[in-house]
N, CA, C and O atoms as a DFTB+ gen file, in Angstrom:
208 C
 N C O
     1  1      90.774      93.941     120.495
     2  2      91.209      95.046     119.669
     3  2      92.733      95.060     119.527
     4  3      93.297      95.571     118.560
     5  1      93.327      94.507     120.481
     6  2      95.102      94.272     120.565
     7  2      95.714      93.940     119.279
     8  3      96.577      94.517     118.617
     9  1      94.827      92.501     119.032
    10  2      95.444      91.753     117.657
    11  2      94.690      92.530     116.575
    12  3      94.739      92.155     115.403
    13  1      94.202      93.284     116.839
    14  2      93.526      94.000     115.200
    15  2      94.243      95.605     115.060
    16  3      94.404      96.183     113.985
    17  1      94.561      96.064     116.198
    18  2      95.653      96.937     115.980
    19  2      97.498      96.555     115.499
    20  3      98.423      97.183     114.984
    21  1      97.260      95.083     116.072
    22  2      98.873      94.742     115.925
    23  2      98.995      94.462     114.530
    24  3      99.789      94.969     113.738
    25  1      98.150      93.630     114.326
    26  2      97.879      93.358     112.911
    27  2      98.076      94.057     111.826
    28  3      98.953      93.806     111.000
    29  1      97.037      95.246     111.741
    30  2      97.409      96.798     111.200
    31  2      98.273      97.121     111.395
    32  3      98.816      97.253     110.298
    33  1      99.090      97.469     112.324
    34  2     100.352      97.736     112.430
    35  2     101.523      96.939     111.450
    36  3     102.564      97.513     111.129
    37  1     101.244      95.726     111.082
    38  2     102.259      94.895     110.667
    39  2     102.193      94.962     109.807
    40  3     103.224      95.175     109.170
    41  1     100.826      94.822     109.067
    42  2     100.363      95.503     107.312
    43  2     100.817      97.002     106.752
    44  3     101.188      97.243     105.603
    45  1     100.705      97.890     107.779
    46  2     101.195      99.375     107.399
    47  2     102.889      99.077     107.439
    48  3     103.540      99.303     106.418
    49  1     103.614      98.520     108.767
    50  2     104.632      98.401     108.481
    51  2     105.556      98.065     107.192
    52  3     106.646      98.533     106.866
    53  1     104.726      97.077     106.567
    54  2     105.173      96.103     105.253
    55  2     104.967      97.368     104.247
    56  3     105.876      97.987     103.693
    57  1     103.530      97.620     104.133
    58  2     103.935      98.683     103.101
    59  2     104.971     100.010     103.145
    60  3     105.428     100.580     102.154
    61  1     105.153     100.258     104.167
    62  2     106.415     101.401     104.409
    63  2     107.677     100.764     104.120
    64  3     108.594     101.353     103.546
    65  1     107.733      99.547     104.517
    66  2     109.140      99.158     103.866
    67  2     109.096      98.854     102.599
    68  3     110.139      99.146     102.014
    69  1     108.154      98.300     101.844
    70  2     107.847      98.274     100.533
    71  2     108.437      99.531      99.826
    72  3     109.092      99.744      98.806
    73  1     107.987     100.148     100.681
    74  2     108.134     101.690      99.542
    75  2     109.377     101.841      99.949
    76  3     110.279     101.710      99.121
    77  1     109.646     102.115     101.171
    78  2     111.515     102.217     101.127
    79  2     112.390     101.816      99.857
    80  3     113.037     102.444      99.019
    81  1     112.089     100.381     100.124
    82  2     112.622      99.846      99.157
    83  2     112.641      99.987      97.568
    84  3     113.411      99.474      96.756
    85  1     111.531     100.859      97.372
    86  2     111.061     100.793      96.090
    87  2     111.758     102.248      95.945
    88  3     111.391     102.945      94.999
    89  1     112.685     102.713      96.779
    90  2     112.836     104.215      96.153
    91  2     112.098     105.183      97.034
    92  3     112.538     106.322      97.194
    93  1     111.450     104.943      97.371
    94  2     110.704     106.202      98.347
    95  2     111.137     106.068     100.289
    96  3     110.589     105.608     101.290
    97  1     112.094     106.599     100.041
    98  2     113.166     106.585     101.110
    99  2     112.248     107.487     102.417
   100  3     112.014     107.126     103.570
   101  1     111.966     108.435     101.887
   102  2     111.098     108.643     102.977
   103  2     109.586     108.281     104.137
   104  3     109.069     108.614     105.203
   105  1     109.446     107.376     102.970
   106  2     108.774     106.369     103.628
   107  2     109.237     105.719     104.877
   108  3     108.467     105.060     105.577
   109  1     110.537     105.906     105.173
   110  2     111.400     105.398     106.622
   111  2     110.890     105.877     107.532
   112  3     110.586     105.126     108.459
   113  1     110.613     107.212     107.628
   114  2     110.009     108.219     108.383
   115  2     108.324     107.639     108.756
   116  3     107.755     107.492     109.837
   117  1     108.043     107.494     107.886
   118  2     106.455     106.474     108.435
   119  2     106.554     105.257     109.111
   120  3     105.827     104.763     109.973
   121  1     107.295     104.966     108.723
   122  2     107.863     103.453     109.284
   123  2     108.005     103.656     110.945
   124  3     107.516     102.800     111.682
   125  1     108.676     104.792     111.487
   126  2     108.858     105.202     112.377
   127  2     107.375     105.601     113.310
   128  3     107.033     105.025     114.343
   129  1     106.892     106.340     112.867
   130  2     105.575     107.036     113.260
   131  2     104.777     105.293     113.127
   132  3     104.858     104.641     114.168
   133  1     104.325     104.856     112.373
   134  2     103.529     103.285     112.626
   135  2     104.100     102.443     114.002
   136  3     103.454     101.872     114.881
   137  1     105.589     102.600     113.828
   138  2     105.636     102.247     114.781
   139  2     105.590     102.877     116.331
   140  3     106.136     102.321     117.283
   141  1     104.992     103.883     116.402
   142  2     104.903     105.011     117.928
   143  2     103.502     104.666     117.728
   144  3     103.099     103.964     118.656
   145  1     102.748     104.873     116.978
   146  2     101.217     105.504     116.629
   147  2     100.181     104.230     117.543
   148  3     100.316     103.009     117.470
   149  1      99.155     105.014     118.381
   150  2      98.010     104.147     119.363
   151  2      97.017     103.979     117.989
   152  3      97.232     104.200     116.797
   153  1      96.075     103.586     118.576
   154  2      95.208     103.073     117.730
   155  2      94.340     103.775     116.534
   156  3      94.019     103.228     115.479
   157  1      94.016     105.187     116.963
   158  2      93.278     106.060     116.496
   159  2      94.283     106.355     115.253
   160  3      93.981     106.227     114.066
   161  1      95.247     106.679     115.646
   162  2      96.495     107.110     114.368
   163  2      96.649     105.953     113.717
   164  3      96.859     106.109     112.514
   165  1      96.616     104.795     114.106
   166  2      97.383     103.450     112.705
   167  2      95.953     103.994     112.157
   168  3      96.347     104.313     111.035
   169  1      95.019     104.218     112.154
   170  2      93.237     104.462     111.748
   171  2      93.660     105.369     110.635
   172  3      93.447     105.377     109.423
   173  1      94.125     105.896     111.205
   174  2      94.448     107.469     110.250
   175  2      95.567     107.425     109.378
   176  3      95.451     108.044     108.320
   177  1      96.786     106.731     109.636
   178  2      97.977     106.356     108.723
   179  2      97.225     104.759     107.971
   180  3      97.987     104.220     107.168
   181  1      95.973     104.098     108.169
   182  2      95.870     103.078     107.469
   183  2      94.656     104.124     106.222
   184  3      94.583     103.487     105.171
   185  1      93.964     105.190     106.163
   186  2      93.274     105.968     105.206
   187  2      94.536     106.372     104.478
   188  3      94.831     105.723     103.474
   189  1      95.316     107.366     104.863
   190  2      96.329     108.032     104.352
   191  2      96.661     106.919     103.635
   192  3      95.955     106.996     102.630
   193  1      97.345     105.896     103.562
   194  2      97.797     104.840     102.853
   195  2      96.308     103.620     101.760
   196  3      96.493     102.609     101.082
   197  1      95.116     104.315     102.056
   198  2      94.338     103.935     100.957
   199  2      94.265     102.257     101.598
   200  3      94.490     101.344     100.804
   201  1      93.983     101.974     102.865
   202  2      93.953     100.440     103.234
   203  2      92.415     100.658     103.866
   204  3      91.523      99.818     103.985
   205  1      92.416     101.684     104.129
   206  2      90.970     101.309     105.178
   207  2      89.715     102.519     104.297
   208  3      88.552     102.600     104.695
């Protein structure tokens, strides 16, 4: 489950910087939280973001 959370993690990461970049600056702020968040939450920030 390690590499399938890290994984997720690295995919949500990309899209938060995506969006940074794209203008949606607050997206930094997620960026942050993906990176704190255990497993149950990347679960829940990967719906919120329309991946899972």
């Amino acid at each position: 489950m390690y590499d399938d959370n890290e994984t997720l993690r690295r995919e949500l990461l990309d899209e938060a910087h995506a969006g940074t970049f794209s203008g949606l600056g607050s997206m930094l702020l997620d960026a942050e939280e993906i990176r704190n968040a255990g497993a149950e939450e990347l679960e829940e920030i990967a719906r919120r973001y329309g991946l899972r």
